[in-house]
MDTraj code that builds the backbone (N, CA, C; nanometers):
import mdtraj as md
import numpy as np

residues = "UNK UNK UNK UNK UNK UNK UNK UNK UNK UNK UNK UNK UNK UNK UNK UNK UNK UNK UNK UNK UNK UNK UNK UNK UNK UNK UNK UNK UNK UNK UNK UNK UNK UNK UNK UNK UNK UNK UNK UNK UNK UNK UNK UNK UNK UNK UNK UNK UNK UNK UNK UNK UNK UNK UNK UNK UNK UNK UNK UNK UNK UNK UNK UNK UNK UNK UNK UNK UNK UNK UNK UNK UNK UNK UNK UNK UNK UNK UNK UNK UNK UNK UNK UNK UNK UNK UNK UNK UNK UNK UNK UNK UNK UNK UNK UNK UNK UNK UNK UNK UNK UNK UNK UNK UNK UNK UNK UNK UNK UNK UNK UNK UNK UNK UNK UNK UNK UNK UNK UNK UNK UNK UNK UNK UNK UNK UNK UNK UNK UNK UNK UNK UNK UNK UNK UNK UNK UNK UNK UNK UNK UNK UNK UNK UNK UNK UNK UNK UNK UNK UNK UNK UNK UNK UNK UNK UNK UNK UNK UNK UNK UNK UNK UNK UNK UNK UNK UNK UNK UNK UNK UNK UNK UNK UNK UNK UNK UNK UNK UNK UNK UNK UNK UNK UNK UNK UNK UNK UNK".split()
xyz = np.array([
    [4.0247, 9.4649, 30.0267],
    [4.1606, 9.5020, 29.9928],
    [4.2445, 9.3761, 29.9664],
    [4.2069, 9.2654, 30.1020],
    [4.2763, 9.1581, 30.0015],
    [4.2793, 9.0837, 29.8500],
    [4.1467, 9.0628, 29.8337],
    [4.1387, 9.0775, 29.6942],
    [4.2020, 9.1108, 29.6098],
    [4.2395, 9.2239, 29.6364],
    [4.3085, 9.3261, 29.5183],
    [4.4415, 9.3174, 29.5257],
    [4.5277, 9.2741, 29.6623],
    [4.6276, 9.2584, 29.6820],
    [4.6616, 9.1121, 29.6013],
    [4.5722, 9.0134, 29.6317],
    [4.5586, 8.8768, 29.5955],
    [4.5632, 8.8974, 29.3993],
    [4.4994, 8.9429, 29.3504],
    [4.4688, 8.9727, 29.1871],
    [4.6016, 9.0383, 29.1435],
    [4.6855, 9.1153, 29.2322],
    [4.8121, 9.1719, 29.1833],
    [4.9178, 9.1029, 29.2045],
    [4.8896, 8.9905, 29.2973],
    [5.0348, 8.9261, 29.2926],
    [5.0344, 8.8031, 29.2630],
    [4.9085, 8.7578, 29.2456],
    [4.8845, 8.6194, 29.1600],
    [4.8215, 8.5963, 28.9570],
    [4.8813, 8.5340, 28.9155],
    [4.8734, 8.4969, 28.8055],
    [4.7624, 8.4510, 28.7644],
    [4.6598, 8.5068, 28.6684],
    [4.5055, 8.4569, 28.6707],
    [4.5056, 8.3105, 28.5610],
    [4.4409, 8.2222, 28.5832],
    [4.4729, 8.0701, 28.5265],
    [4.3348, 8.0735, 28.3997],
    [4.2847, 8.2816, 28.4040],
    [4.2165, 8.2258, 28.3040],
    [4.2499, 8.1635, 28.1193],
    [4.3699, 8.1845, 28.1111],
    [4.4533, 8.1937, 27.9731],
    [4.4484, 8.0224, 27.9652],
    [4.4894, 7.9549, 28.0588],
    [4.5186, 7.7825, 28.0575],
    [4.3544, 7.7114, 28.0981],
    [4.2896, 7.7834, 28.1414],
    [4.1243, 7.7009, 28.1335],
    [4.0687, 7.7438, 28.0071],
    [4.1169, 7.8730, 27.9361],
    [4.0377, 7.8524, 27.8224],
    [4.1093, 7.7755, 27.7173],
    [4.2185, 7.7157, 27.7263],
    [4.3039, 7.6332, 27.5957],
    [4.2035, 7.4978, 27.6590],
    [4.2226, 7.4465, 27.7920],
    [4.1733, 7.3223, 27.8417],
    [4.0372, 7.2915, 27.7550],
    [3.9538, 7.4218, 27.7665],
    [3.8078, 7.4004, 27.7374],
    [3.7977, 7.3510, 27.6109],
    [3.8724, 7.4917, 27.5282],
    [3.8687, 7.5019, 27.4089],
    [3.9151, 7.3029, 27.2856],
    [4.0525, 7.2731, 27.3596],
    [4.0653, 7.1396, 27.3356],
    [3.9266, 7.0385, 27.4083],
    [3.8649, 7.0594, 27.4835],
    [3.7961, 6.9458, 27.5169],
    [3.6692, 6.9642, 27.3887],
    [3.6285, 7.1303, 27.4107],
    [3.5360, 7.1742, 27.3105],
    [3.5625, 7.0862, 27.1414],
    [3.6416, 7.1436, 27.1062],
    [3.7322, 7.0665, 26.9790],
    [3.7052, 6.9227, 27.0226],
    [3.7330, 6.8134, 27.0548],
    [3.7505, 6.7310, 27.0802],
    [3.5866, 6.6516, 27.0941],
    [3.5357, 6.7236, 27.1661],
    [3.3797, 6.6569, 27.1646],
    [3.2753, 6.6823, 27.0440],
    [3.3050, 6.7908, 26.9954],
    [3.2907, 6.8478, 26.8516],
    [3.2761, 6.7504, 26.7540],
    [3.4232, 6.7244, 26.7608],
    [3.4816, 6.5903, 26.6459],
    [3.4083, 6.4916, 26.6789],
    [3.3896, 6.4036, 26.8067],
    [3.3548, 6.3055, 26.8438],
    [3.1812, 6.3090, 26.7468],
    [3.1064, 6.4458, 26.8453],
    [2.9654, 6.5085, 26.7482],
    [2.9356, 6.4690, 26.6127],
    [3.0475, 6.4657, 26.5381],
    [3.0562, 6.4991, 26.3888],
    [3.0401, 6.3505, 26.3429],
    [3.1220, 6.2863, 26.4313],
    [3.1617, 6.1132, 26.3362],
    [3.0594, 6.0657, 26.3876],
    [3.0169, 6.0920, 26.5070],
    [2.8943, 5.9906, 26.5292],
    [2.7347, 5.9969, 26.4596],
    [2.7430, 6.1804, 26.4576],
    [2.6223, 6.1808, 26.3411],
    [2.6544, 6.1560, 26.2088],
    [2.7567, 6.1690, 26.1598],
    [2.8104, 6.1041, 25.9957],
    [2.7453, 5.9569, 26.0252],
    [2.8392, 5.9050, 26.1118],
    [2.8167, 5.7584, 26.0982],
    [2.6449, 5.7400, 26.1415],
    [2.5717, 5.8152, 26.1705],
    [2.4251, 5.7797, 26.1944],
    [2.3549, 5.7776, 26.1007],
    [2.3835, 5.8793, 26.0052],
    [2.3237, 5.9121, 25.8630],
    [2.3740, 5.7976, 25.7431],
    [2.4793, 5.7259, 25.8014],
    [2.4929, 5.6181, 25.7148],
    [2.6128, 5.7195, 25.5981],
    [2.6582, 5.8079, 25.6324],
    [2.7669, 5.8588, 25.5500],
    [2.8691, 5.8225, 25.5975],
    [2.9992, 5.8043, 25.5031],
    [3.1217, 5.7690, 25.5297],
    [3.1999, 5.8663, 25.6316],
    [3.2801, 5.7512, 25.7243],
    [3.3662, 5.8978, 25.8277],
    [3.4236, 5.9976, 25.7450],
    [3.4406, 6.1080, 25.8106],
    [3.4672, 6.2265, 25.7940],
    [3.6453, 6.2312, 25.8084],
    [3.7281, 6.1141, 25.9264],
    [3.8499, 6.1316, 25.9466],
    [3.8455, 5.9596, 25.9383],
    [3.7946, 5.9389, 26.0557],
    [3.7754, 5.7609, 26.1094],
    [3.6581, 5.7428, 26.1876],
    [3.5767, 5.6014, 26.1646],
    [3.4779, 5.5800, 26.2267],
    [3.4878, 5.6081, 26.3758],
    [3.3894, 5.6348, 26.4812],
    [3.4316, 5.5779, 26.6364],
    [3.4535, 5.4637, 26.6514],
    [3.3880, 5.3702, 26.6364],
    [3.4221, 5.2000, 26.6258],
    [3.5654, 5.1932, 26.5885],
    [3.6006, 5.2380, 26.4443],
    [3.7264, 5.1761, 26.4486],
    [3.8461, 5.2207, 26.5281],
    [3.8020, 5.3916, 26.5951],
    [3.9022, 5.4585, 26.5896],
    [3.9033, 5.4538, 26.7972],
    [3.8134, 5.3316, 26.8361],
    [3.7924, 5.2987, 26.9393],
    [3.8661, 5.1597, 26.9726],
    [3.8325, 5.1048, 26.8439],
    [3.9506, 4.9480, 26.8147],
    [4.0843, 4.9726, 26.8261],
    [4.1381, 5.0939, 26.7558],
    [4.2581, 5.1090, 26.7330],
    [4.3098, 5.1541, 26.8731],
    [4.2398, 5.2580, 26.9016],
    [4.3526, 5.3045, 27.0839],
    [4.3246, 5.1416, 27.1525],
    [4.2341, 5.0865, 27.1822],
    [4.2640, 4.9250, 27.2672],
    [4.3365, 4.8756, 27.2018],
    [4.3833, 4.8347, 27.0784],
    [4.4721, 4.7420, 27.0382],
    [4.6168, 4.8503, 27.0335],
    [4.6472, 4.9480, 27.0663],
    [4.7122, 5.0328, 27.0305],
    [4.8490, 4.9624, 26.9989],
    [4.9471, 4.8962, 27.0976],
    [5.0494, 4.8675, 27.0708],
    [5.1020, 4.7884, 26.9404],
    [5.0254, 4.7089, 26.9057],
    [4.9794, 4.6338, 26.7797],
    [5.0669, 4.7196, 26.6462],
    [5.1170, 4.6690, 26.5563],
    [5.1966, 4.7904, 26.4539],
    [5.1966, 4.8995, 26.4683],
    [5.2247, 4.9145, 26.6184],
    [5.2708, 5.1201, 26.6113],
    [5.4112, 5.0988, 26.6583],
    [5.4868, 5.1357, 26.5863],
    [5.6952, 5.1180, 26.6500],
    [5.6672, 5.1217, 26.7827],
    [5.7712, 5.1130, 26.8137],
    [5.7427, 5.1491, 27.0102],
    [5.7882, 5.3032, 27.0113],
    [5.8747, 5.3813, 26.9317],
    [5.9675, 5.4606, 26.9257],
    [5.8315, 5.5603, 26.9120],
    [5.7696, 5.5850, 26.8254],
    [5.6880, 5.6716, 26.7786],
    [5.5408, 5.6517, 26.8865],
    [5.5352, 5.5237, 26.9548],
    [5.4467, 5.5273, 27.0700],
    [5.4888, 5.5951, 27.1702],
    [5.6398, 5.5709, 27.2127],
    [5.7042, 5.6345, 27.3572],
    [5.6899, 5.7961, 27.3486],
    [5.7010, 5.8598, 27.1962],
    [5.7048, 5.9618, 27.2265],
    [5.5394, 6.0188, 27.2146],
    [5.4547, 5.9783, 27.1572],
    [5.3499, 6.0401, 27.1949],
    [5.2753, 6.0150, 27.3161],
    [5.3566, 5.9464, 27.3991],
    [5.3272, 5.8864, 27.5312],
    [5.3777, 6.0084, 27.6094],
    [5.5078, 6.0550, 27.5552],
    [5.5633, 6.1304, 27.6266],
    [5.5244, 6.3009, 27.6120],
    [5.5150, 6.3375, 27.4998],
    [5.3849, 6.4343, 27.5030],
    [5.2695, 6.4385, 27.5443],
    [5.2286, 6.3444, 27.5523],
    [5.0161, 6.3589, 27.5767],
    [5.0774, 6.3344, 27.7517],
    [5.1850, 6.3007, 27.8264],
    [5.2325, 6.3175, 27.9574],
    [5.2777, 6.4910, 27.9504],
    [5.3147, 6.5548, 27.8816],
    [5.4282, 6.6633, 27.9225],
    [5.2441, 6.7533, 27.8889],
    [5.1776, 6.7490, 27.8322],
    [5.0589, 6.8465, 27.8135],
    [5.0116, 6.8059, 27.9655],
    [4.9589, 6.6715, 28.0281],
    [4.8927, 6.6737, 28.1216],
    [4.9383, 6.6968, 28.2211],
    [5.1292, 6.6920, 28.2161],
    [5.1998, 6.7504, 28.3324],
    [5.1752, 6.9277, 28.3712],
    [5.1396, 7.0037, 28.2225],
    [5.1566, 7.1297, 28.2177],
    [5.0194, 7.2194, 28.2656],
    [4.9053, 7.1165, 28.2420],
    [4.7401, 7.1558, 28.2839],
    [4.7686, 7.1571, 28.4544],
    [4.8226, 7.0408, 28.5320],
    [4.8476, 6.9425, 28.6231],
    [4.8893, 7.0881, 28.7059],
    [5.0330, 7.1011, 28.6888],
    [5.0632, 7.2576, 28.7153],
    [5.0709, 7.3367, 28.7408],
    [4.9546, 7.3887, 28.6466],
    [4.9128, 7.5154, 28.6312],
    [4.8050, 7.5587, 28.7484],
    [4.7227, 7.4640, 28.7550],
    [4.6152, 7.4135, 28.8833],
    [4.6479, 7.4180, 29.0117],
    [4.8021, 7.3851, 29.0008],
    [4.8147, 7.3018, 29.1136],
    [4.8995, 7.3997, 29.2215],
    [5.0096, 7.4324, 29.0846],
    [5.1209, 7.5850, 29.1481],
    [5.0250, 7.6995, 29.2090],
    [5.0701, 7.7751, 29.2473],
    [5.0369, 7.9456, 29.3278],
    [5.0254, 8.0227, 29.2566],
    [5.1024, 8.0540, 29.1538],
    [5.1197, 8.0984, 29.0195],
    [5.0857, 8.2584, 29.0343],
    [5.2582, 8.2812, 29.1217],
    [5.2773, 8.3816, 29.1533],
    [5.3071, 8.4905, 29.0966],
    [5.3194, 8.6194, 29.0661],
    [5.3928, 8.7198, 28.9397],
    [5.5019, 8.7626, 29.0563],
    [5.5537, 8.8433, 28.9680],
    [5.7642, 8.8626, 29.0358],
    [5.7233, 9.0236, 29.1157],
    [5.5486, 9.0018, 29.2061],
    [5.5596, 9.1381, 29.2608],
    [5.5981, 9.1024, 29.4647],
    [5.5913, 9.2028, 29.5000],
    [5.5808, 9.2067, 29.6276],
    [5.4616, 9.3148, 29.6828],
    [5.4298, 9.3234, 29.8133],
    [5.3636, 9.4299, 29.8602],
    [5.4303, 9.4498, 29.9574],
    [5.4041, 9.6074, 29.9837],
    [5.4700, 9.6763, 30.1159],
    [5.4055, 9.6835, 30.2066],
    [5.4344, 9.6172, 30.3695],
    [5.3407, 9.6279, 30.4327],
    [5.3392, 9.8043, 30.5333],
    [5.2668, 9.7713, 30.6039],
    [5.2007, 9.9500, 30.7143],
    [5.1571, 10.0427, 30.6094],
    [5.1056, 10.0025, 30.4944],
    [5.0767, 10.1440, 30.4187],
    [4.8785, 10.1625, 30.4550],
    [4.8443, 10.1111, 30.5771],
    [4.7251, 10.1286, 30.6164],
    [4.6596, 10.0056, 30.5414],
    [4.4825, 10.0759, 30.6005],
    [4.4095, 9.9401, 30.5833],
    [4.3568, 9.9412, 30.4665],
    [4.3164, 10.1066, 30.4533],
    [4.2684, 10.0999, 30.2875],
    [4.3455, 10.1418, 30.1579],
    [4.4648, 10.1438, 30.1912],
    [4.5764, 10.1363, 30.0899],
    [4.6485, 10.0307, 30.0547],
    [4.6894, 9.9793, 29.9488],
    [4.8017, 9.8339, 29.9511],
    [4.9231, 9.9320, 29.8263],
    [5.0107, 9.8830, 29.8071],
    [5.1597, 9.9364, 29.7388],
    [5.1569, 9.7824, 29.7067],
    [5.1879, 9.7392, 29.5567],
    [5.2528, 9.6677, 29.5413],
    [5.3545, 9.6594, 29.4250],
    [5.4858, 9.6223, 29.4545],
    [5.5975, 9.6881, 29.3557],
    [5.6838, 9.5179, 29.3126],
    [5.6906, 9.5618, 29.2195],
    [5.7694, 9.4847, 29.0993],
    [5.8583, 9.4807, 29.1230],
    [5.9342, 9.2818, 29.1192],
    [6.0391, 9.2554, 29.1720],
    [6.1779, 9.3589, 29.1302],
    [6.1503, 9.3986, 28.9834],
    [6.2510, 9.4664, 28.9254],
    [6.2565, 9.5912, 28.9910],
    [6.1353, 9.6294, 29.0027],
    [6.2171, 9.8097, 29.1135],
    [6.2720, 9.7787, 29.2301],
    [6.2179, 9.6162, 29.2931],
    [6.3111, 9.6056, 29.4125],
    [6.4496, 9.6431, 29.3601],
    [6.4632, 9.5060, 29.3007],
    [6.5875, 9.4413, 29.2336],
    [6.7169, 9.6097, 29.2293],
    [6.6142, 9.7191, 29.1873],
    [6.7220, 9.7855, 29.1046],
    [6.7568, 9.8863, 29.1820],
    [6.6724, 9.9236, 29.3089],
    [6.7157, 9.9523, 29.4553],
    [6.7964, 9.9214, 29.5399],
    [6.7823, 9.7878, 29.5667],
    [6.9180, 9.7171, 29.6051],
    [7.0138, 9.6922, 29.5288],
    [7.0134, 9.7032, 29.4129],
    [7.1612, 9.7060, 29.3132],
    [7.1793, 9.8221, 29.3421],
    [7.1827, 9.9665, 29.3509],
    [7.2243, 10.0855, 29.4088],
    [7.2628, 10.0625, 29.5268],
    [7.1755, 10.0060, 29.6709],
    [7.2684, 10.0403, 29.7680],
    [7.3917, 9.9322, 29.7839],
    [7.4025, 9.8399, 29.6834],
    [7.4951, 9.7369, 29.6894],
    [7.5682, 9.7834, 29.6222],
    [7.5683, 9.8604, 29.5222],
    [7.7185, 9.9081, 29.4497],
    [7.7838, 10.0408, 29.5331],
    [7.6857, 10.1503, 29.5917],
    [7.7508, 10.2144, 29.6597],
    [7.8307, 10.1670, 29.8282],
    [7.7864, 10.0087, 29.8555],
    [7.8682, 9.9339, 29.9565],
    [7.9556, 9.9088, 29.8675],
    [7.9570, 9.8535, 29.8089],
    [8.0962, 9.7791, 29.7253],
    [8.2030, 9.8796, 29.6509],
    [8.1494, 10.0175, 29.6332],
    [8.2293, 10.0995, 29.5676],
    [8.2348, 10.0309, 29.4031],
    [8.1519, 10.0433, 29.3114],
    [8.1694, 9.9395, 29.1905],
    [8.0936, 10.0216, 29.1348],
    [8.0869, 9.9970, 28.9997],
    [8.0257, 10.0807, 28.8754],
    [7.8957, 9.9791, 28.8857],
    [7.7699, 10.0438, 28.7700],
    [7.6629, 9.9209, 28.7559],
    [7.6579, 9.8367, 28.7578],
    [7.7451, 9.7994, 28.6152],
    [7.7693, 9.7352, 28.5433],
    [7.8355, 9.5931, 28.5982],
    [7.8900, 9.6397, 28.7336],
    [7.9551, 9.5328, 28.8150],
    [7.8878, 9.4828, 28.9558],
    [7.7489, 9.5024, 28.9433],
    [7.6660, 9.4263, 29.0574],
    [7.5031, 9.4001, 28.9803],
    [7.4551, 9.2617, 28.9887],
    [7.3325, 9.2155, 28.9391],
    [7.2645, 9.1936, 29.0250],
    [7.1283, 9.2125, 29.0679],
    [7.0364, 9.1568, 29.1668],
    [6.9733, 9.0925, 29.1570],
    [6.8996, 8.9564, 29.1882],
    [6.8020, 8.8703, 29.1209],
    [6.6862, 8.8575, 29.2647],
    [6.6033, 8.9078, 29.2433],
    [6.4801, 8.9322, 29.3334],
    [6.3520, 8.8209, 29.3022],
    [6.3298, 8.7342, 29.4066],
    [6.2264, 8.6257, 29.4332],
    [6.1649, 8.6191, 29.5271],
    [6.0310, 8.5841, 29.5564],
    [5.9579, 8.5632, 29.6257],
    [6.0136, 8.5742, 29.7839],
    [6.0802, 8.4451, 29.7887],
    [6.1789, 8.4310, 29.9457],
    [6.3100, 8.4668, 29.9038],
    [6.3964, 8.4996, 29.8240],
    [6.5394, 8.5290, 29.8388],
    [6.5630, 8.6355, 29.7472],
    [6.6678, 8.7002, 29.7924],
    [6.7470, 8.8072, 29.7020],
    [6.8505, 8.7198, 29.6573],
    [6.9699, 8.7601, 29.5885],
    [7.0604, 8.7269, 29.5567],
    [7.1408, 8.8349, 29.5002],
    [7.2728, 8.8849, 29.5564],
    [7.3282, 9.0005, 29.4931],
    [7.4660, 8.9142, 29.4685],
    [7.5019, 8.9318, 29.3438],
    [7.6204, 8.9210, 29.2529],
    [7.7125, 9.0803, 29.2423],
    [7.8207, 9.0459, 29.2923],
    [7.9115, 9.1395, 29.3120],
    [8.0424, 9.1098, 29.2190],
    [8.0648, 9.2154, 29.0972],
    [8.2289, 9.1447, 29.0623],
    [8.3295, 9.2789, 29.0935],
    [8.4285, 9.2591, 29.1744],
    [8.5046, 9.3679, 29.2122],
    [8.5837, 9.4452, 29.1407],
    [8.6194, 9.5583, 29.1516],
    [8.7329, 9.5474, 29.0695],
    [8.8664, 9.5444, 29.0780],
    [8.9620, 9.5124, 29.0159],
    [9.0662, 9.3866, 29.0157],
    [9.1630, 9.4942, 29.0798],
    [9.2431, 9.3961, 29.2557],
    [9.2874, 9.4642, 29.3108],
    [9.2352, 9.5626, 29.4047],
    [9.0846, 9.5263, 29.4198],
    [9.0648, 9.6529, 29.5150],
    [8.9677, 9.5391, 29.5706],
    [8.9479, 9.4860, 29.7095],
    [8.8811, 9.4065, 29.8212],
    [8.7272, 9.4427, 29.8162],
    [8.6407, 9.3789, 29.8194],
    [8.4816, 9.4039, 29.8516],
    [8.4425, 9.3537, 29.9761],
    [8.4302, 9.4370, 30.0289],
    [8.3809, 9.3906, 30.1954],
    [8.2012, 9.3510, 30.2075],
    [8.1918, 9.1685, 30.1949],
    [8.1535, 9.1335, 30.1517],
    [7.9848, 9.1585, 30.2816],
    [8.0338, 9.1609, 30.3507],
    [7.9295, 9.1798, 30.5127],
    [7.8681, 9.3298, 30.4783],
    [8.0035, 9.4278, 30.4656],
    [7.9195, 9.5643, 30.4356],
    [7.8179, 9.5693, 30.3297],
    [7.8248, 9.5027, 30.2168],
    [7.7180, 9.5024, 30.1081],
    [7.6095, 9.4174, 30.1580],
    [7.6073, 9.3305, 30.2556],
    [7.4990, 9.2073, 30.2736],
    [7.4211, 9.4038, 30.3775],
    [7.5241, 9.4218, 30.4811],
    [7.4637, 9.5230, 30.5828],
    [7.3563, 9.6265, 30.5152],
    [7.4119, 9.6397, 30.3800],
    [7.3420, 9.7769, 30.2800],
    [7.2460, 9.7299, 30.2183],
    [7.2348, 9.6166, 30.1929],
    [7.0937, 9.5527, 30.1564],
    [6.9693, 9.5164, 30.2145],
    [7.0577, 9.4782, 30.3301],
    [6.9321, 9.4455, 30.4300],
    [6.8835, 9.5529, 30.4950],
    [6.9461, 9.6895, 30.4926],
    [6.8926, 9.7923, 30.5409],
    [6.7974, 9.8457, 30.4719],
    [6.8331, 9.8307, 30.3084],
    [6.7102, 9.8682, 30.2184],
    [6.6212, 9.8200, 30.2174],
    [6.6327, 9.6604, 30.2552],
    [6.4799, 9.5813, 30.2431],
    [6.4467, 9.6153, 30.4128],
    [6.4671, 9.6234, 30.4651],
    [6.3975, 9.6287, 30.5719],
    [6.3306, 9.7760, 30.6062],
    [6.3811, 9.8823, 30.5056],
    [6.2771, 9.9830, 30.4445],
    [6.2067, 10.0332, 30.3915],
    [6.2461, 9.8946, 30.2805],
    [6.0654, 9.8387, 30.2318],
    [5.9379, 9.8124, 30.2723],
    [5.9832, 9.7203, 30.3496],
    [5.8888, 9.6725, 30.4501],
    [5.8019, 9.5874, 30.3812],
    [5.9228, 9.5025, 30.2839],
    [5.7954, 9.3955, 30.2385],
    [5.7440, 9.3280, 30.3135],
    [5.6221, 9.2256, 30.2079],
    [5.5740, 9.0946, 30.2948],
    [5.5583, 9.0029, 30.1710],
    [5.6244, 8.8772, 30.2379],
    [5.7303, 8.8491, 30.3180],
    [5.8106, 8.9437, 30.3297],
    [5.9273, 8.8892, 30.3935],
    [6.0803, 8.9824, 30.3918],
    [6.1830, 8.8642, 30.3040],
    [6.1883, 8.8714, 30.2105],
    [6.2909, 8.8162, 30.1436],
    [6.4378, 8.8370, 30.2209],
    [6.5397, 8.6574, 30.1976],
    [6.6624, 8.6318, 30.2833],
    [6.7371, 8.7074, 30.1816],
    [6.8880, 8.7479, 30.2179],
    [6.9681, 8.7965, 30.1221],
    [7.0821, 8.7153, 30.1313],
    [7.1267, 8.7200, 30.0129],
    [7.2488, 8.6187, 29.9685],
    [7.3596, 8.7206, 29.9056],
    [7.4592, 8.7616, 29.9770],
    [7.5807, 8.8461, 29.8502],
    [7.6421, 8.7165, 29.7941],
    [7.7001, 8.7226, 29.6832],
    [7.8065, 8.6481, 29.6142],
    [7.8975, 8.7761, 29.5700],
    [8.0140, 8.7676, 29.6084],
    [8.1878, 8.8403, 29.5447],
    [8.2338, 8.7290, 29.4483],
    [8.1896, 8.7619, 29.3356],
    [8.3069, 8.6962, 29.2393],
    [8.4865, 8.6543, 29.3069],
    [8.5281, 8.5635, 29.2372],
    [8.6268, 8.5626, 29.2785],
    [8.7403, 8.6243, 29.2098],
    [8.7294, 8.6794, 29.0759],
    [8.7476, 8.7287, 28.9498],
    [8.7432, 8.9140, 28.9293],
    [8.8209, 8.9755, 28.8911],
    [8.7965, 9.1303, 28.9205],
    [8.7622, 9.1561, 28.7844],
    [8.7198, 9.2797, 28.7707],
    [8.6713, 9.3682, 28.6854],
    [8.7698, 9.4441, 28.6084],
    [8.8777, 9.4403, 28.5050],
    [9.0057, 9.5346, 28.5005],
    [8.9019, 9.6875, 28.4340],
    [9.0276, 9.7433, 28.4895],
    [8.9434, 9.9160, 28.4836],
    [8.8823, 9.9861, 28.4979],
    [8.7692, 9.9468, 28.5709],
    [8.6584, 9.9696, 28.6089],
    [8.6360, 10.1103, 28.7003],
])
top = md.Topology()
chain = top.add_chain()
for i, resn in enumerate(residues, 1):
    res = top.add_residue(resn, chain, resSeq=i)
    for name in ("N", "CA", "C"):
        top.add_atom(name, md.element.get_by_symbol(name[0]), res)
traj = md.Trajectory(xyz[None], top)
């Protein structure tokens, strides 16, 4: 069951090992190609290896610096992004509910949280939809409240109505909750 719990709330890294491969594939390919060209005594195909082995050691040599820094700074931002991908948890925006037994798992999408607690937070706040957002993460909620203008949001009662919902979730974790009250009202609402 963990497994399955594990496969639903984690992000599978097979999409970024097959670009990795696929470029190394490509890449050794090419290498394949010039070295048997150049064995057969035929002209390179792009650039010799020899020369094109001269050129990265001498690299700085007539290349601007401007047009070096930045492919310095790409062939960094690709190996930052492999680096990453490996390295992060590479979580999806779900949760699971825990006590639903041993051979059952529930696992629900940050957005049906999200849009659960935007209900019991607008019926604390007394507010239309349109005037409370929820942003649901791993460890934190965050509820955005804008009032409407002239009428007080009792800012504890909406934190009280949220945390009652999540704690009838029964996620795992238990995500912290954060209200924010605009300081700004809503006219007409």
């Amino acid at each position: 069951m963990r497994k399955i719990v594990y496969r639903e709330t984690h992000s599978s890294r097979a999409v970024v090992a097959t670009i990795a491969a696929v470029l190394v594939i490509v890449m050794a390919a090419y290498g394949l190609l010039e070295s048997a060209v150049h064995a057969i005594g035929q002209p390179a195909w792009l650039i010799q290896p020899t020369l094109a082995a001269e050129r990265i050691i001498a690299l700085p040599a007539g290349v601007p610096p401007l047009l070096l820094g930045a492919g310095g700074a790409v062939t960094a931002m690709v190996g930052l992004f492999f680096l990453l991908n490996a390295v992060l948890p590479g979580r999806r925006a779900r949760h699971v509910m825990a006590g639903t037994g041993s051979h059952t798992a529930v696992v629900v999408d940050d957005e049906v949280i999200a849009s659960a607690l935007a209900r019991s937070a607008r019926l604390a706040a007394n507010v239309t939809p349109e005037q409370v957002m929820v942003v649901v993460s791993q460890r934190q909620v965050i509820v955005n409240v804008r009032p409407t203008s002239g009428v007080p949001v009792a800012e504890t009662a909406v934190l009280a109505a949220v945390q009652e919902e999540l704690r009838g979730m029964s996620l795992v974790p238990l995500p912290e909750v954060r209200v924010n009250v605009a300081a700004t009202g809503v006219i007409g609402a």
